[in-house]
C-alpha positions in Angstrom: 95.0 82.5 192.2 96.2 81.9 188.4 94.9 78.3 188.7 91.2 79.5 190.3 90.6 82.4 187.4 91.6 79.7 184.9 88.7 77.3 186.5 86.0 79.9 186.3 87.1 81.1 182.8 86.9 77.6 181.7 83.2 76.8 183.9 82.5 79.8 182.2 83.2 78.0 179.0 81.2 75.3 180.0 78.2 77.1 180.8 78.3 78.9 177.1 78.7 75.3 175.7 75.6 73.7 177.5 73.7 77.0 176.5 74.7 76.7 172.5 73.8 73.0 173.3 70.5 74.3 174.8 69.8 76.5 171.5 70.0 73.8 169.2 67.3 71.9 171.3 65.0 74.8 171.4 65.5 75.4 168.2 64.0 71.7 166.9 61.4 72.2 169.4 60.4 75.4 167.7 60.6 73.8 164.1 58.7 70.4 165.1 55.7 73.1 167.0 55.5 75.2 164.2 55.8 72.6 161.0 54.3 69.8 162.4 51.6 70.9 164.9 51.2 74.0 163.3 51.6 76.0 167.1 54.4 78.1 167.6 55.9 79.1 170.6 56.1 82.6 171.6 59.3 82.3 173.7 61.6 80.0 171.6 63.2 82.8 169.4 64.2 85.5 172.6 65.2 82.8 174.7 67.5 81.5 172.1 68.8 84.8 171.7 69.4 85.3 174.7 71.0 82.5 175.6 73.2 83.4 172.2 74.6 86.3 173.9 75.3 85.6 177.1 77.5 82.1 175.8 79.6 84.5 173.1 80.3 86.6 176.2 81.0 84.1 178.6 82.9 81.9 176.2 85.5 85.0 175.1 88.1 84.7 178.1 88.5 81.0 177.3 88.9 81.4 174.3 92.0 84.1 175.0 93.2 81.5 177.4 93.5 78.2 175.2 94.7 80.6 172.3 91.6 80.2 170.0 91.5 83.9 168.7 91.5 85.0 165.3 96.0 85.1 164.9 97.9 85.5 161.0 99.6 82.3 161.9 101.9 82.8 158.5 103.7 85.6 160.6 103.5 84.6 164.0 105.4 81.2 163.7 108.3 83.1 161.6 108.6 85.3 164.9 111.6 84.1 167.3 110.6 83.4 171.2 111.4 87.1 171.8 109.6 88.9 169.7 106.4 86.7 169.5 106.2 87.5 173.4 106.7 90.9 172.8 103.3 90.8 169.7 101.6 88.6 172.6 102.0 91.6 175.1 101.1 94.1 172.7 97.9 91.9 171.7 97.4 91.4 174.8 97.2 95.0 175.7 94.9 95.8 173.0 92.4 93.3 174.2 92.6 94.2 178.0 92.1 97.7 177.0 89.1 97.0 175.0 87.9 94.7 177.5 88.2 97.4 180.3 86.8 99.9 178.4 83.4 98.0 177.0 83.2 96.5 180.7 83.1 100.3 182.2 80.5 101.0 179.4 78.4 98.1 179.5 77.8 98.4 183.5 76.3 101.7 182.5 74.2 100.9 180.2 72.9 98.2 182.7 72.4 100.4 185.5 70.8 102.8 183.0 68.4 100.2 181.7 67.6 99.0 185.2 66.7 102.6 186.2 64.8 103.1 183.1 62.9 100.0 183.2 63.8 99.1 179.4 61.8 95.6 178.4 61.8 94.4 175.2 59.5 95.1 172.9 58.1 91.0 172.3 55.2 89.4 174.0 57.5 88.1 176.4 58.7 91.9 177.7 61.7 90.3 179.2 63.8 93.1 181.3 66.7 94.3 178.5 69.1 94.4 181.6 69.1 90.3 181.7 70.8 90.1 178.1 72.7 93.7 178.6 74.3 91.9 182.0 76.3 89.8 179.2 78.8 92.2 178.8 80.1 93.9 181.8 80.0 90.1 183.0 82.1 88.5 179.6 84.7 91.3 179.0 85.2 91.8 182.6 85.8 87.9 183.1 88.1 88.8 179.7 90.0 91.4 181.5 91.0 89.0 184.2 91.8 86.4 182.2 94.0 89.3 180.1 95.8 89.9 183.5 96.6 86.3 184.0 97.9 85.7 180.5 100.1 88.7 181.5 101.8 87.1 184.7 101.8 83.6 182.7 104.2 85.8 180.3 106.1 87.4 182.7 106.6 84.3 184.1 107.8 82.4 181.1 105.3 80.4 180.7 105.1 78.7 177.3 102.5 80.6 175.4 101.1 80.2 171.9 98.5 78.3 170.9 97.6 75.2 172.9 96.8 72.0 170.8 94.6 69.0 171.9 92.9 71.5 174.9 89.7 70.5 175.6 87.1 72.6 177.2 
């Protein structure tokens, strides 16, 4: 089960990559239309937006996975093997708190915006629920990966940062 979370969280990855990827090409499109033929689009900048969001989201639990997060390194690698699994439990709690919490939240505010019928307010009038879907989806796909990280501890697992990991 460990090894099939750890395969979404990173084709989650991957899908966030390819959209960042995906950003920077419609990002030159917009800049050649709009500079050089003097037309720009109308659906460059929300798309690009959107796509923004959802990879952030999507990209967080592999991020917790592989390490990546923001860590005070200076302290951490002072810490003997006991107490740096006891700091990764307590960050680890922190974040799978958070991640439950905003994940609760953020399904509301969906649904809310789905009953409501919220758009935005561009020419485009995309539903607001296509970009707010981002994060129920990314921190609940965080809390998962929080729980995993949590049996890879209490496993004994080597934990810390992983070096050389590729997405």
């Amino acid at each position: 089960m460990i090894r099939f979370i750890d395969s979404i969280t990173k084709l989650a990855a991957l899908v966030a990559a390819w959209m960042l990827f995906a950003i920077g090409l419609m990002v030159t499109y917009e800049v050649v239309m709009r500079k050089i033929f003097n037309s720009p689009t109308i659906w460059v900048d929300e798309i690009a937006r959107f796509f923004l969001v959802w990879a952030i989201y999507l990209a967080s639990a592999h991020i917790l996975k592989v390490r990546k997060l923001i860590t005070v390194e200076l302290f951490t690698a002072a810490f003997p093997e006991k107490s740096y699994r006891f700091f990764e439990f307590l960050a680890l709690s922190m974040i799978g708190f958070f991640a439950c919490i905003a994940t609760y939240y953020g399904a509301e505010v969906v649904l809310e915006s789905i009953e409501q019928g919220r758009r935005t307010s561009t020419m485009l009038g995309v539903p607001k629920w296509y970009t707010e879907s981002a994060i129920p989806v990314g921190f609940g796909l965080l809390f998962i990966q929080v729980i995993v990280e949590y049996i890879k501890l209490l496993r004994g697992d080597k934990i810390g940062p992983v070096h050389g990991h590729d997405i």
